[in-house]
N, C-alpha and C positions, 0 to 999 in steps of 0.2 A: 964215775963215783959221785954218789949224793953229795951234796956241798952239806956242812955241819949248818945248823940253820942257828941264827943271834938272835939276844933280847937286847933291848936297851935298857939294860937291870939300872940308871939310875932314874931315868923315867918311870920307871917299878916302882923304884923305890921310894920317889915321891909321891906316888897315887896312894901306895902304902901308907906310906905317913898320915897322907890326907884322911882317911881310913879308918886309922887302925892307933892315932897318935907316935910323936916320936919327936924327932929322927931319929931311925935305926938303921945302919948298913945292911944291906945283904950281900949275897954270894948268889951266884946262880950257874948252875951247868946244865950243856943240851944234856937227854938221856936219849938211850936207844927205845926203840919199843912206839907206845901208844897210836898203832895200829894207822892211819892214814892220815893222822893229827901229829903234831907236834908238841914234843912235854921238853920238861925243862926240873932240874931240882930248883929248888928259889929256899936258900936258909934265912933266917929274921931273924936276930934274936936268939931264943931258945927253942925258934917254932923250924920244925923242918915241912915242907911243901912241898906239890907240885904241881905246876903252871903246865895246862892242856890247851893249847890254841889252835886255831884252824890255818892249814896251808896258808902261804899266799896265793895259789891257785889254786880253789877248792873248785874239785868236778861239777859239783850243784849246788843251789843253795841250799840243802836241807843235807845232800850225804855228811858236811863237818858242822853240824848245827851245832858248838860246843856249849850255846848257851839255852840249846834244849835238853841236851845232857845235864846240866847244872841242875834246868830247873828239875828234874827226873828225881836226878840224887838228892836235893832239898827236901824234896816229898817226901824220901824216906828214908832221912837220918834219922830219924827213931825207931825207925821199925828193926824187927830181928834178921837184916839183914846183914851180908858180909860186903862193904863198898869201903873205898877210900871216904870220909867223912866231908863234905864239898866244907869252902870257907866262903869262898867272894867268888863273884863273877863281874866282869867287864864290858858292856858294850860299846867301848870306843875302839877303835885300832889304832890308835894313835898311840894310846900307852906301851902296847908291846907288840904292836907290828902286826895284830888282828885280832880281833875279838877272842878273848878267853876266861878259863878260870881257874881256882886255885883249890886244889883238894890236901888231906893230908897225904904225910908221906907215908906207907906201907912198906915194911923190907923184909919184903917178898919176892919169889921168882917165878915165873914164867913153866912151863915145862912146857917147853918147845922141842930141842934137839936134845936133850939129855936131862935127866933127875938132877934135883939138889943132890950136891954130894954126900950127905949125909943119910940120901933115902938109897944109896946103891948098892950096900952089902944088906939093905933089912926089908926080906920078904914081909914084913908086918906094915912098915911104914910104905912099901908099893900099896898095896891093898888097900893101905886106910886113903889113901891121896883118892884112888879111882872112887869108894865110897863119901866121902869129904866134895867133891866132884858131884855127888848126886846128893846132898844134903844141903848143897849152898843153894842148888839149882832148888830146891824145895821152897825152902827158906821165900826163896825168893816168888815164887808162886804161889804162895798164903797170902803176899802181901795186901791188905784189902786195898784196895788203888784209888777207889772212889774217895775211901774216906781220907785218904792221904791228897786231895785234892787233883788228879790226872785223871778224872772224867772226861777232860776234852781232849785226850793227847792221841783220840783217831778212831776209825768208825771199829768196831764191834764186832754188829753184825756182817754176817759173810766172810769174814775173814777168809776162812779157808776157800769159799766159792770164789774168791778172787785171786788166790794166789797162780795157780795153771796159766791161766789169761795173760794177768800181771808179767810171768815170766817170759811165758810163749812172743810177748808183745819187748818186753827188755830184747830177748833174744834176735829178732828180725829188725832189730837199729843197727846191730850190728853182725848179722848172719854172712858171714863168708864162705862157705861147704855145708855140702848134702851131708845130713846127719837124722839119719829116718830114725832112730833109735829114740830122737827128742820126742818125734811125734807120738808113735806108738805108746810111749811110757803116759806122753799126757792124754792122752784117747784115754789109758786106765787109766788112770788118776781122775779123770772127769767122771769114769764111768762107775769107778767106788768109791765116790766123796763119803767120807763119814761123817754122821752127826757131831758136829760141831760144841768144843767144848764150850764149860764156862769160861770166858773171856779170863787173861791172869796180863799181870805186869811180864812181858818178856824181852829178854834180854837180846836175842836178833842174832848172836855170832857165839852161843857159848859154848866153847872148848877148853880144854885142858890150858891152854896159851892164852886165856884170856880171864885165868885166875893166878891172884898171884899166892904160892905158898909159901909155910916157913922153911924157912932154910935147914933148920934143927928139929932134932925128935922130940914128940912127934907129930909125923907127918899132919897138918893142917892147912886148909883154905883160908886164906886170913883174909881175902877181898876180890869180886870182879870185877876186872877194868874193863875200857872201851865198850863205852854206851851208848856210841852211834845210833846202833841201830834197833836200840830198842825201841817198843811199841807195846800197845793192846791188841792181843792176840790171844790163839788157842796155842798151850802150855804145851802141848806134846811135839811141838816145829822143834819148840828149844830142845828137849830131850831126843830128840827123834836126830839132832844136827850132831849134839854131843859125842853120838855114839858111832858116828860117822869117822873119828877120831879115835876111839880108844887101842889100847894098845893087844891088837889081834894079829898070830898067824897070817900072814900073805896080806896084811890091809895096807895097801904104799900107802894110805895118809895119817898112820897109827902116830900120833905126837908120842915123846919120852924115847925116841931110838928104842924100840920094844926087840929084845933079842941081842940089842950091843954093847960094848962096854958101855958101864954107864947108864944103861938105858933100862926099863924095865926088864925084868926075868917073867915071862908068860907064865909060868910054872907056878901058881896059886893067889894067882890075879881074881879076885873075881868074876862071872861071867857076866856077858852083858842078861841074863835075864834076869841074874839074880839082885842086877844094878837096877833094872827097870820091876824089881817088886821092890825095892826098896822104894825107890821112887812115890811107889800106890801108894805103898803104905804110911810114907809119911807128908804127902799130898790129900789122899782120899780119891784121886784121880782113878779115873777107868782107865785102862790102856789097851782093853780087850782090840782096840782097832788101830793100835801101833804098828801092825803091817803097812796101813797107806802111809804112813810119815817116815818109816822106813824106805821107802821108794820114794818119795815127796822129795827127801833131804838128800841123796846123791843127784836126782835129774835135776834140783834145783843148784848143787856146787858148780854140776858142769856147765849150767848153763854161766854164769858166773865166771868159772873161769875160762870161757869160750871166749868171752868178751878180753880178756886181754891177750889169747892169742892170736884174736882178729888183727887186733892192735899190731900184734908182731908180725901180722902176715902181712899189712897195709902197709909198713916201715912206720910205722908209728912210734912204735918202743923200741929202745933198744936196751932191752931186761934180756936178760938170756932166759932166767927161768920163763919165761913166757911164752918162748918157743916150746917149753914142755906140759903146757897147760892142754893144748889143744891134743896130744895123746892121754893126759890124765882124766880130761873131760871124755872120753871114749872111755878109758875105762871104768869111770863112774856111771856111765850109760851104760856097759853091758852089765856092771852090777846091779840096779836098779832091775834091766829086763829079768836076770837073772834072778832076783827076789821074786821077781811078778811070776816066772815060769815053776817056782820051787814051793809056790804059795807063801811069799815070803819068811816062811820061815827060818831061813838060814840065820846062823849066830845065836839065836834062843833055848836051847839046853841048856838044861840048868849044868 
């Protein structure tokens, strides 16, 4: 079992001070959640918070770069975006045990394994979360990024001409079994790159789990968290990952428990096509070639979660789900093929 991870809220406390004036006590609790990072609630005063730090043993130095997340969110606390609103950032670890920072507090949820209780008797409020879901993701892709200062936060051009390579190369660090299904998919993929969007601010991981909603009707995106991994990039990865997710008929990675108690009702859900014209329409984006990033975004999970059933295969981990990684990355590889042989259209009715 994870050990619960400490701050030393009165060395917090003090930096605070230093800061922000005072003395003011605070409070601080670990929370669960913030994706490969460590958050913490931190109360001041009247101010509610929350402290996002990096491991103590962080994989790379760039996978928990919390204080290029900072500077991301700075850029664009004024823009019409949905974020937790960043406050202070830290480069010492000495104050709380690694370099972090302080964002407000959001009280919002997650939809992971089950709906806020309040969206599970109301077909209206499912339907508006999955739209709410393609409007934040908008929002976020108007943002003009240059003029927000993040000019330099990563090359541009080629984007997509690197991603195949890029993964194909992740992939053989830690390739443990024959899995012809990788190569083939990237053979196409190399061989119908499509022209390459306008470069947008993207978010790198975004799904349903990585916004937080209101609890109460109705249903609304009120901010998305974990910003690892964002970049400059072409817009249609994020939208093209999103839907990799949503809650579909036979999809095992459908977030909201789609069909359980509690979980979404399929039965007047939006479809995903009419998710992705909403999308154009309030981007101005093309999507006429959303097929490639439709196959782009399951060969790229499996390859992904390949890597940590290697891990479980070498005795490296001992996660249990991880032993089940290396059958879901199988079956996100025959989905993929299976898009490619169907002419991708499968899921696209309106």
């Amino acid at each position: 079992m994870r050990a619960t991870p400490e701050l030393d809220a009165p060395r917090l406390a003090e930096w605070l001070d230093q800061r922000l004036g005072g003395p003011l006590p605070i409070e601080t609790e670990a929370l669960k959640g913030g994706g490969s990072c460590e958050i913490f609630s931190v109360r001041r005063g009247d101010a509610h918070w929350v402290l996002r730090r990096a491991p103590a043993r962080a994989s790379s130095s760039t996978a928990h770069d919390v204080l290029r997340e900072f500077r991301i969110l700075d850029a664009i606390k004024d823009e019409a975006v949905r974020i937790a609103r960043p406050i202070l950032a830290c480069d010492d670890p000495a104050v709380a045990g690694a370099v972090f920072y302080l964002m407000e507090f959001v009280a919002g949820m997650p939809i992971r394994m089950t709906l806020p209780a309040a969206y599970a008797d109301s077909p209206e409020a499912q339907a508006r979360s999955l739209t709410e879901l393609i409007d934040a993701l908008a929002e976020l892709h108007r943002v003009d990024w240059r003029a927000c200062g993040l000019g330099d936060l990563g090359k541009t051009e080629g984007y997509l001409a690197r991603q195949v390579p890029r993964w194909l190369a992740q992939l053989e660090s830690y390739r443990c079994r024959e899995l012809p299904a990788v190569d083939s998919v990237a053979a196409w993929l190399g061989e119908q790159l499509p022209q390459e969007q306008a470069p947008a601010l993207c978010h790198g991981d975004y799904k349903l789990d990585n916004l937080l909603f209101s609890p109460d009707l109705p249903a609304r995106a009120l901010a998305v968290v974990d910003w690892e991994m964002a970049a400059i990039g072409d817009p249609l990865v994020d939208l093209a990952w999103a839907l990799i997710f949503l809650p579909q008929e036979g999809n095992p990675l459908a977030l909201g428990a789609a069909g359980q108690p509690g979980g979404y009702r399929l039965a007047g859900l939006p479809s995903e096509a009419v998710l992705v014209e909403r999308y154009a329409e309030r981007t101005g984006r093309d999507v006429a070639a959303l097929d490639w990033y439709r196959v782009f975004s399951p060969w790229k999970l499996a390859i992904v979660l390949e890597g940590s059933y290697a891990k479980w295969r070498r005795g490296e981990s001992r996660n249990p789900l991880h032993e089940h990684f290396g059958p879901m990355a199988d079956r996100l590889l025959t989905r993929a093929e299976g898009l490619i042989s169907s002419g991708a259209r499968e899921g696209r009715r309106a």
